[in-house]
N, C-alpha and C positions, 0 to 999 in steps of 0.2 A: 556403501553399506546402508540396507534402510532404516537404520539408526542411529544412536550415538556410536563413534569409533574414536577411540584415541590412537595416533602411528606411536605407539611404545610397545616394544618386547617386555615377554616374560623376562623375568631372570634367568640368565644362561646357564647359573651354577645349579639352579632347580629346575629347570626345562631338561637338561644333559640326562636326567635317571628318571624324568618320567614316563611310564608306562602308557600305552593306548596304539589306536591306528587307526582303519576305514570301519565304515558300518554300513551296509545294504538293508532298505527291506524289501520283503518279498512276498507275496499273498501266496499262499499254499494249499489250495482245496484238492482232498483225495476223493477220486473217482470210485462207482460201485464194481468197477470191474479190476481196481487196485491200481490205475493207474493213477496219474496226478497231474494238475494244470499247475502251473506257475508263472505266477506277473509278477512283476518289479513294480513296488510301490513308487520309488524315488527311480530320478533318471538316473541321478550321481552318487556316487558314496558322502557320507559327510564322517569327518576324523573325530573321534571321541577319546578325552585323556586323563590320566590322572596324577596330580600335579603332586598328591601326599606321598608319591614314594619317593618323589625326589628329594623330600628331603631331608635332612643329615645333619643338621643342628641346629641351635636356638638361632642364632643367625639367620636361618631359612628359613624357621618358624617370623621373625620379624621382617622380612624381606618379605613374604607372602601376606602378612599381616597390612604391610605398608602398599603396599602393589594392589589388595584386594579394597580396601579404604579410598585410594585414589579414583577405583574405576566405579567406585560408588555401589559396589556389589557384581551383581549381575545386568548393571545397569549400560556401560561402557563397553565394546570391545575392545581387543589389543591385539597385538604379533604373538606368534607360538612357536618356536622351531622345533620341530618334529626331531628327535634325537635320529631316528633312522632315515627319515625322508625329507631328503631339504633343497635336493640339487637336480639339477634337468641330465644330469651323468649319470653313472650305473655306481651303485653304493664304493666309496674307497676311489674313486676315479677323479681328476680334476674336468672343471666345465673347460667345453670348447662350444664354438658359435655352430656349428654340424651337430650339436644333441640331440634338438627337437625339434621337429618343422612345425611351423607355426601359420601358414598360409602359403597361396600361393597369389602372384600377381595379376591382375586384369588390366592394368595401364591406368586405374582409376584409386582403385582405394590407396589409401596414404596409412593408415590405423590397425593394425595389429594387436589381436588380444596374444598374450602369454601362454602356452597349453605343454601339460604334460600327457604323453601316452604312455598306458601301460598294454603290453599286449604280450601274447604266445604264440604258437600256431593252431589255438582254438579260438583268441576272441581277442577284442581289445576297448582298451577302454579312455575317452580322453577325459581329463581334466584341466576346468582354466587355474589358471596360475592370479593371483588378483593382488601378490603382496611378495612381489621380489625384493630382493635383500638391496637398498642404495648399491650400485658403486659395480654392483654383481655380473651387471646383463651383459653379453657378447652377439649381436646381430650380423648375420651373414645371407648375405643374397647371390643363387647359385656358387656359394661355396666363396664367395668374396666378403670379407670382414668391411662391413658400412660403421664410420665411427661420427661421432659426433664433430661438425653440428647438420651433417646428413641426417641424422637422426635424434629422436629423443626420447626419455623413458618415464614413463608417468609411476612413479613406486606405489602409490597407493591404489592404480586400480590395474599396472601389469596391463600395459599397452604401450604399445612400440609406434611412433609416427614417426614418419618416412618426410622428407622434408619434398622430395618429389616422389609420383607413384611405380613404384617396384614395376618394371615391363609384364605384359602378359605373359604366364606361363614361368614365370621368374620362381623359384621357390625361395622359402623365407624363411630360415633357420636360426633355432636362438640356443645361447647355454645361462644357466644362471645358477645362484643362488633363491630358494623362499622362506617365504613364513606361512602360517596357516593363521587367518583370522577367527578367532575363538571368543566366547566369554567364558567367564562363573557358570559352573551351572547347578548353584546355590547362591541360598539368601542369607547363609549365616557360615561365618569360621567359628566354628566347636572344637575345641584346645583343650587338652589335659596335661599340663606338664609332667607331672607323674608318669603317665602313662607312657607322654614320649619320649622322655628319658628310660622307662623298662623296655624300646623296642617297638611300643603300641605306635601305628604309623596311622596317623587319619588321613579321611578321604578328601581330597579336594579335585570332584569333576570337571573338568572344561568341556565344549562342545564348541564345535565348527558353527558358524556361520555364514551364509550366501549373503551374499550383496543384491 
C-alpha cells in the first residue's frame, strides 16, 4: 500500500449489513449531431461503502468508535469483506482451485498475482485480488492441486510463488476467499444518540484503496 496499512478487518458483525459496491468513471461529451464519445477515466473500478447501516446497536456504535481511533482516522487502512463479494466462486458456491485462472506458465516466472474476472458475452473485466483471506487460497496447475511447501501465499499482497516455474503453457488456477482494502473516508465520527436510538442511522463512508 503506498501508505499506512494495518492487516486487521472491519468488524464482521458491522461489515455483514453494510451497503456499497464498484464505482467507474467515465468522461461523457455529447456530439452536435447527438451522438456521444465516451472514456473511462479509471482503468479499474474502485468499491465504495457504507459502514452506518450496519449498524444495530450501541455496541456497534463502540465497535466503530474503537476501530475508527485505532486507524487514527482516515489515516491507516484495513481489511473490508464485502457482504456480497468476497469469493473467487459464483455468490452461494464453495471455492475450488478451477475458479479463476491467474496466469499462465513460460518456464520462467515463479510469482503469481491473485485476479478476479468478471465477464458476459459483451465484455470483461479483471480485477487484482491484493488481500486474500489467511488460510483461504487453493492453487491448481492444469487442473492439479500444488499444496505447500511447492508453494506459498503472500496475504498481504495476494501473490502466489511457485517454489519451481509452472511449465510453459501450464495454466494457473486459484479459489479463495478476500478482503477489499479500504479507509475512513472521513475525519470525524458525528454520533447522536438520540437520534440512533429513533432509527436515525449515520453515515460512515469507506473507500477502496490501490496499492
Amino acid at each position: 500500500m503506498p501508505n499506512g496499512f494495518h492487516e486487521v478487518s472491519f468488524p464482521l458483525s458491522i461489515a455483514l449489513e453494510t451497503t456499497g459496491g464498484p464505482e467507474r468513471r467515465t468522461d461523457i461529451t455529447q456530439l452536435s449531431n447527438g451522438r456521444e464519445n465516451r472514456n473511462a477515466r479509471w482503468r479499474d473500478s474502485r468499491r465504495r461503502y457504507d459502514a452506518g447501516s450496519g449498524m444495530r446497536s450501541r455496541d456497534d456504535l463502540m465497535k466503530l468508535i474503537a476501530f475508527f481511533e485505532a486507524r487514527h482516522g482516515s489515516l491507516y487502512g484495513f481489511r473490508f469483506k464485502d457482504p456480497l463479494d468476497f469469493s473467487s466462486a459464483s455468490f452461494g458456491n464453495s471455492i475450488a482451485s478451477s475458479d479463476q485462472i491467474i496466469g499462465t506458465g513460460d518456464g520462467t516466472m515463479t510469482v503469481f498475482q491473485l485476479s478476479k474476472t468478471y465477464s458476459d458475452v459483451g465484455g470483461s473485466a479483471k480485477r487484482t485480488i491484493d488481500k486474500p483471506i489467511s488460510g483461504s487460497v487453493v492453487i491448481a496447475v492444469d487442473g492439479v492441486d500444488v499444496l505447500s511447501p511447492d508453494i506459498s501465499i503472500n496475504d498481504a499482497k495476494g501473490e502466489v510463488t511457485f517454489v519451481t516455474a509452472p511449465i510453459t503453457n501450464a495454466i494457473i488456477t486459484a479459489g479463495y476467499e478476500f478482503e477489499v482494502p479500504v479507509r475512513f473516508d472521513i475525519e470525524r465520527l458525528d454520533f447522536n444518540l438520540s437520534a440512533f436510538n429513533a432509527g436515525q442511522i449515520p453515515s460512515v463512508p469507506l473507500v477502496e484503496i490501490k496499492p
